[in-house]
SERO-367366 format. One record per residue (C-alpha): residue number from 1; x, y, z; residue in one letter. Coordinates in nm, 2 decimals. Layout:
BEGIN
+-----+--------+--------+--------+------+
: pos :     c1 :     c2 :     c3 : code :
+-----+--------+--------+--------+------+
: NUM :      X :      Y :      Z :    a :
...
+-----+--------+--------+--------+------+
% end
This chain:
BEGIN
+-----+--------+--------+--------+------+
: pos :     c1 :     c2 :     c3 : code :
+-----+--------+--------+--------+------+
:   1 :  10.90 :  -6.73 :   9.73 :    x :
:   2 :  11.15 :  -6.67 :  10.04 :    x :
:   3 :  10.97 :  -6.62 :  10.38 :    x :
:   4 :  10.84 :  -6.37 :  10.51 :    x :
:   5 :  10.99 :  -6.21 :  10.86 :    x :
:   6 :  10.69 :  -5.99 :  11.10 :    x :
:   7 :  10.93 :  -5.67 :  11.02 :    x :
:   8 :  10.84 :  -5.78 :  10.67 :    x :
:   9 :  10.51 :  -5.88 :  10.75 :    x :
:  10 :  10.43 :  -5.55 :  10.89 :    x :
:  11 :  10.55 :  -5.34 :  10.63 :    x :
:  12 :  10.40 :  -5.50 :  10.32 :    x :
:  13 :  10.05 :  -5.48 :  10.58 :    x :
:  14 :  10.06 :  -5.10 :  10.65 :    x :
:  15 :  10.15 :  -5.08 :  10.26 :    x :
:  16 :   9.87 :  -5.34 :  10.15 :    x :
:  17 :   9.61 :  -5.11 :  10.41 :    x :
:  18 :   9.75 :  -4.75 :  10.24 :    x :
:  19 :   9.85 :  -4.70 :  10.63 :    x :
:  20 :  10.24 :  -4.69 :  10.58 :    x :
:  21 :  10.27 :  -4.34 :  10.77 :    x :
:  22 :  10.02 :  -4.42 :  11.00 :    x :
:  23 :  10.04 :  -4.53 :  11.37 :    x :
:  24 :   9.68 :  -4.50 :  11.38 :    x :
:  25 :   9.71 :  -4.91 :  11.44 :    x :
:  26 :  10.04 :  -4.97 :  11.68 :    x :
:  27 :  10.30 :  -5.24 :  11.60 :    x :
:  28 :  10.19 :  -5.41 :  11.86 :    x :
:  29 :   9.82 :  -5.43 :  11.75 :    x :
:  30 :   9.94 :  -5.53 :  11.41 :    x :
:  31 :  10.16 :  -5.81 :  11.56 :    x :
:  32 :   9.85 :  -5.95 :  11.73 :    x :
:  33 :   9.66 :  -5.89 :  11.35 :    x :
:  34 :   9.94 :  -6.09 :  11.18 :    x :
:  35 :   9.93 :  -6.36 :  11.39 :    x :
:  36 :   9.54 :  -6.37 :  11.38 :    x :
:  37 :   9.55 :  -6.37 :  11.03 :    x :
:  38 :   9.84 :  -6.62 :  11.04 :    x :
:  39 :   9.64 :  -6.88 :  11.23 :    x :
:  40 :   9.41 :  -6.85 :  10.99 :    x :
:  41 :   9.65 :  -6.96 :  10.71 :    x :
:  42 :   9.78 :  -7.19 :  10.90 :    x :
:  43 :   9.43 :  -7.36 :  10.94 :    x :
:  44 :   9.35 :  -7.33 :  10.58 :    x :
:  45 :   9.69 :  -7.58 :  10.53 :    x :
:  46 :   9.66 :  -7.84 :  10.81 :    x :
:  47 :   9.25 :  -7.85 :  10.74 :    x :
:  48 :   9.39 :  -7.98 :  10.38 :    x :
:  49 :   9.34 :  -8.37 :  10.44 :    x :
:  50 :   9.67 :  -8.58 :  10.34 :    x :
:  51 :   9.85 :  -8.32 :  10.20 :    x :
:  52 :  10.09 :  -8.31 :  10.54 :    x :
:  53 :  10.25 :  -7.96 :  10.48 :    x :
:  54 :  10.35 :  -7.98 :  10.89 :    x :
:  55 :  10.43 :  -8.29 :  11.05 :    x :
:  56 :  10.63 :  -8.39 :  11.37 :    x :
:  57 :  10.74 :  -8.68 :  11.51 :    x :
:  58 :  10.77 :  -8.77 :  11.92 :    x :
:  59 :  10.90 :  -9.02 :  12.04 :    x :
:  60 :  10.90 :  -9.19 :  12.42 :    x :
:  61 :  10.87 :  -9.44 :  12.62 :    x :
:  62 :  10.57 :  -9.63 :  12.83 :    x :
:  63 :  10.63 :  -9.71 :  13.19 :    x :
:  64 :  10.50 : -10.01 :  13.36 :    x :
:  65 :  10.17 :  -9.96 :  13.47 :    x :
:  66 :  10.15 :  -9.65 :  13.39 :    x :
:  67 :   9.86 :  -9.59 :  13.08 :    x :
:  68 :   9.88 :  -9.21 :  13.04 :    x :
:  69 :  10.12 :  -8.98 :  12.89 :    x :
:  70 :  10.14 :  -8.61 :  12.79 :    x :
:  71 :  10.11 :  -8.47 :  12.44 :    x :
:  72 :  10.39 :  -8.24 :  12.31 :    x :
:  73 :  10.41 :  -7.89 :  12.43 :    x :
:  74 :  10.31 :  -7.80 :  12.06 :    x :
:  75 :  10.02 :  -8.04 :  11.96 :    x :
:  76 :   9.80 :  -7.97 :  11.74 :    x :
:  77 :   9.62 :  -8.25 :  11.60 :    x :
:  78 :   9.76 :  -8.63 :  11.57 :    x :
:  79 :   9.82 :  -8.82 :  11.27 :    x :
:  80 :   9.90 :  -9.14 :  11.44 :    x :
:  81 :  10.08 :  -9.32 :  11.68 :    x :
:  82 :  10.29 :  -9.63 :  11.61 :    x :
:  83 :  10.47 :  -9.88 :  11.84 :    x :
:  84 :  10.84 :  -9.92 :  11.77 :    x :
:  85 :  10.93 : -10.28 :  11.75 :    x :
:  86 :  11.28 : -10.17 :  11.64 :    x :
:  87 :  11.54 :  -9.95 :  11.46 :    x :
:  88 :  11.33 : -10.09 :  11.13 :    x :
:  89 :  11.04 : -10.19 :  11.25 :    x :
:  90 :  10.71 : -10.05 :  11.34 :    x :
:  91 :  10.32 : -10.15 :  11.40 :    x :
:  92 :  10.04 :  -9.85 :  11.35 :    x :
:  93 :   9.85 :  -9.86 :  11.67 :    x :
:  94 :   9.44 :  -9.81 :  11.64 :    x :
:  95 :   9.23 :  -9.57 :  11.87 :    x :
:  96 :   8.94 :  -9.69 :  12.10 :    x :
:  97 :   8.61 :  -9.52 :  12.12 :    x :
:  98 :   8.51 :  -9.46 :  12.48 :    x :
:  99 :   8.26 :  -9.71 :  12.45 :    x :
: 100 :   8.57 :  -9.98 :  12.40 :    x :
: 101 :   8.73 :  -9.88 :  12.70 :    x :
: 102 :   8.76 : -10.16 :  12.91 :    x :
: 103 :   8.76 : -10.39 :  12.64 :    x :
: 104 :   9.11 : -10.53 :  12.77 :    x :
: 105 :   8.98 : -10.56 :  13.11 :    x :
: 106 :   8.80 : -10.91 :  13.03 :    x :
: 107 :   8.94 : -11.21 :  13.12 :    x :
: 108 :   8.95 : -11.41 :  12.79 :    x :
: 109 :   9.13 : -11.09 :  12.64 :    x :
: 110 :   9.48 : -11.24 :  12.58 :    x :
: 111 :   9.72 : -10.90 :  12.64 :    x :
: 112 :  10.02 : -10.86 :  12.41 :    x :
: 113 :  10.21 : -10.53 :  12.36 :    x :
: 114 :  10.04 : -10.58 :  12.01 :    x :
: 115 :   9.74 : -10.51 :  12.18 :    x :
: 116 :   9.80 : -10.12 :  12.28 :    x :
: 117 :   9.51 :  -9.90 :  12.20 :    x :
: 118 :   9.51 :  -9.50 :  12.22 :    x :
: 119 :   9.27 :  -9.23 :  12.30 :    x :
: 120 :   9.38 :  -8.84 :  12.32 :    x :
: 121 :   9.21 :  -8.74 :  12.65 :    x :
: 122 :   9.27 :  -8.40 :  12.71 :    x :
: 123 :   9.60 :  -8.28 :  12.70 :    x :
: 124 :   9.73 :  -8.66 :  12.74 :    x :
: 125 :   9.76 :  -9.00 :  12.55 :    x :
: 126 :   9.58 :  -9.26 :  12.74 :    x :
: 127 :   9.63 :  -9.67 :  12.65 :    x :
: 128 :   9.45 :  -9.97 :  12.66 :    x :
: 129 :   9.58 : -10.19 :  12.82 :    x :
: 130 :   9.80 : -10.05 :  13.03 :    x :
: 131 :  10.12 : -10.07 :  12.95 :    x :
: 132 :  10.32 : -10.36 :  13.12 :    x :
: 133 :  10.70 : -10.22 :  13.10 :    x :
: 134 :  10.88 : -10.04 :  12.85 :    x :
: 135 :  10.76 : -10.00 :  12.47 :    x :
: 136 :  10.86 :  -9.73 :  12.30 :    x :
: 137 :  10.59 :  -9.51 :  12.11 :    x :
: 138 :  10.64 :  -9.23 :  11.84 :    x :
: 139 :  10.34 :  -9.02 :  11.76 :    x :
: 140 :  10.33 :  -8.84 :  11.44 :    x :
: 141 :  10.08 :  -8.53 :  11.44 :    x :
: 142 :  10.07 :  -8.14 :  11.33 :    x :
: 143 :  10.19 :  -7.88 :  11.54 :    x :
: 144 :  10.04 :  -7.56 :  11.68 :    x :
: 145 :  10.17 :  -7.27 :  11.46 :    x :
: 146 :  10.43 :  -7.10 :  11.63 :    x :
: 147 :  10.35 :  -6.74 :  11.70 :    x :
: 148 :  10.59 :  -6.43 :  11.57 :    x :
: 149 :  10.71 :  -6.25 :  11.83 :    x :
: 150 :  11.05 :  -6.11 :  11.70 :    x :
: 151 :  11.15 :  -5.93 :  11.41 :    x :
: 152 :  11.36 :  -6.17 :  11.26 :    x :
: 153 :  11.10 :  -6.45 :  11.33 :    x :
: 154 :  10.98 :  -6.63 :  11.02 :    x :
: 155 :  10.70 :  -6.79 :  10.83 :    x :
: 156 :  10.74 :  -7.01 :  10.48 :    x :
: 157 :  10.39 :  -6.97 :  10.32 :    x :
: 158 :  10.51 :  -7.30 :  10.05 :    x :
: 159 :  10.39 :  -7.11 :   9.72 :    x :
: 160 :  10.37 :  -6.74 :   9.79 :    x :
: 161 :  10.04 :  -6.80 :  10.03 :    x :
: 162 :  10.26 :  -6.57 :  10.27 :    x :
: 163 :  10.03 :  -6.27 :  10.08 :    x :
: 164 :   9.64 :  -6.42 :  10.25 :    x :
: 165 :   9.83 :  -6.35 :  10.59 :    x :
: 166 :   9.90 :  -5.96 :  10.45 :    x :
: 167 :   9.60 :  -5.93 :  10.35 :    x :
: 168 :   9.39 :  -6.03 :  10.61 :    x :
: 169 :   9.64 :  -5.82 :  10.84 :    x :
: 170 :   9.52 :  -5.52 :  10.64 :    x :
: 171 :   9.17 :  -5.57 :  10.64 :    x :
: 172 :   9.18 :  -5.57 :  11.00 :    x :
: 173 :   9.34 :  -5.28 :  11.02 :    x :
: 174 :   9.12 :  -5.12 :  10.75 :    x :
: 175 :   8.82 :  -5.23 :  11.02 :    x :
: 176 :   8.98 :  -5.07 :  11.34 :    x :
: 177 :   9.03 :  -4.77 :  11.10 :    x :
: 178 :   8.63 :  -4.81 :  10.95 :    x :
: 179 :   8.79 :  -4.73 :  10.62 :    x :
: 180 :   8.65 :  -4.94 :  10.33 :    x :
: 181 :   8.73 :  -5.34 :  10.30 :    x :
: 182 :   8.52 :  -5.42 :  10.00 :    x :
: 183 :   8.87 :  -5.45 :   9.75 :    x :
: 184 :   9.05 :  -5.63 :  10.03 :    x :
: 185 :   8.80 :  -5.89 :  10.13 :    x :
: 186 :   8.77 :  -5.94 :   9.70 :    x :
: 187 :   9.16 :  -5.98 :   9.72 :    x :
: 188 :   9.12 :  -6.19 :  10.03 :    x :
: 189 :   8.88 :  -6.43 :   9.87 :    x :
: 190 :   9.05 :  -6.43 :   9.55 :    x :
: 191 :   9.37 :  -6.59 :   9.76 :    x :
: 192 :   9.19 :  -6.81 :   9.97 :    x :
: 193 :   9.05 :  -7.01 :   9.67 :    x :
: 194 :   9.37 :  -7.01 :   9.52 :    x :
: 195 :   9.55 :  -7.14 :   9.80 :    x :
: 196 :   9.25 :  -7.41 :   9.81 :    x :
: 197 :   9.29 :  -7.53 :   9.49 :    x :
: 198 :   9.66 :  -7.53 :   9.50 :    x :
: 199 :   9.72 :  -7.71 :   9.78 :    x :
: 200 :   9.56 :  -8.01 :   9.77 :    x :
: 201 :   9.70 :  -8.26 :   9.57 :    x :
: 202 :  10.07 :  -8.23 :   9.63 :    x :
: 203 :  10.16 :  -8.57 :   9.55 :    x :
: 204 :  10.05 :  -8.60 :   9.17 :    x :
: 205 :  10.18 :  -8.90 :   9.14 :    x :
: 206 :   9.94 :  -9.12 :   9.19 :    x :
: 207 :   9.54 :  -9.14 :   9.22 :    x :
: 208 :   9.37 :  -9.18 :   9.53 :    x :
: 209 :   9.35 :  -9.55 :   9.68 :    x :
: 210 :   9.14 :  -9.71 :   9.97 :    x :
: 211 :   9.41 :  -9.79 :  10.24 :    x :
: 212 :   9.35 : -10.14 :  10.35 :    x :
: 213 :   9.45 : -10.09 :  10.74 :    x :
: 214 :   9.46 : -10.46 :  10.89 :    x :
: 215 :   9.72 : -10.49 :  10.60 :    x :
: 216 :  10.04 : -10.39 :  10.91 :    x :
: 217 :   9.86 : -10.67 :  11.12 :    x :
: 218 :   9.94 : -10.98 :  10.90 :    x :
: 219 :  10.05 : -11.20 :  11.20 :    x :
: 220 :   9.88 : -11.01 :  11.43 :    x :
: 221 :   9.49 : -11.03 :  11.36 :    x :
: 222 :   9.34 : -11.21 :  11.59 :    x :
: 223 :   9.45 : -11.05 :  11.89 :    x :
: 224 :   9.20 : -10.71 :  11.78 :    x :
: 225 :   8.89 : -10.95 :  11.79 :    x :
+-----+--------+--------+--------+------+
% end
């Protein structure tokens, strides 16, 4: 199913809330109900562990003696970080706990690039041990749903999920109205369960497996004891 635009959003709302010829809610309070209900959605999808429906990649690069870094404009939540040895060739960085936070500061530690730790600290990237010179560092990690704003903006639901946004949308205006919900929150749950089931699992191809992580250290073990 194509996208759906917040003109097209709006109408199939007023038409899903019997409220087509009704200003009773404003555009501009349905606007803010779409993109309530859109968050939602949006939730529902990133919450979905390993299924990756919205990833982004950032990528830059640590400065000597500097350890911490800002997030992206749009983070959400990360996925991971990995230190770019080259064009082809990468090593997936771990996170410290903030009990391991000095852990590099000891004098038997031997500090290597290899070595680089991470911790999201507010709205930065902080590492241990602090970087030395220039390493470059992409981060892989979900971004904050972009609000609708314009008519033309867009949202791809993947499978038709576009409708739980409508819906929800409705309901809310159904509430501001005090009109019955009962067939719309029936409808709503109906679509959330269906959008559960459905997306999880999008890559069939293969059972689930234990991920051995030390397995992109070979070479490189000791230096994490």
């Amino acid at each position: 199913m194509a996208s759906f635009t917040l003109a097209e959003f709006r109408t199939r709302s007023r038409q899903r809330a019997d409220m087509v010829n009704s200003k009773f809610v404003t555009d501009a309070e349905l606007d803010y109900f779409i993109n309530a209900s859109y968050g939602e959605l949006y939730d529902l999808l990133v919450n979905t562990r390993g299924e990756n429906y919205y990833v982004n990649s950032y990528n830059f690069t640590t400065t000597s003696n500097v350890d911490t870094y800002p997030l992206p404009a749009d983070f959400f939540k990360l996925m991971g970080v990995d230190f770019v040895t080259s064009s082809t060739q990468a090593i997936t960085l771990k996170a410290f706990r903030w009990q391991e936070r000095n852990r590099f500061r000891e004098p038997f530690y031997n500090v290597r690039n290899y070595n680089l730790m991470y911790q999201i600290r507010g709205n930065n990237l902080v590492f241990i041990p602090t970087p030395n010179g220039q390493q470059n560092i992409r981060l892989w990690y979900i971004p904050r749903h972009s609000e609708l704003i314009n008519d033309f903006d867009e949202f791809d639901g993947i499978n038709g999920w576009e409708e739980y946004i409508v819906i929800d949308a409705a309901i809310k205006m159904r509430v501001k109205e005090e009109s019955p919900v009962d067939e719309l929150l029936l409808a709503k749950q109906d679509m959330k369960a269906r959008i559960l089931s459905a997306c999880a699992g999008r890559d069939s191809s293969e059972p689930p497996r234990v991920v051995d992580t030390d397995s992109n250290y070979a070479g490189f073990r000791n230096l994490w004891n």
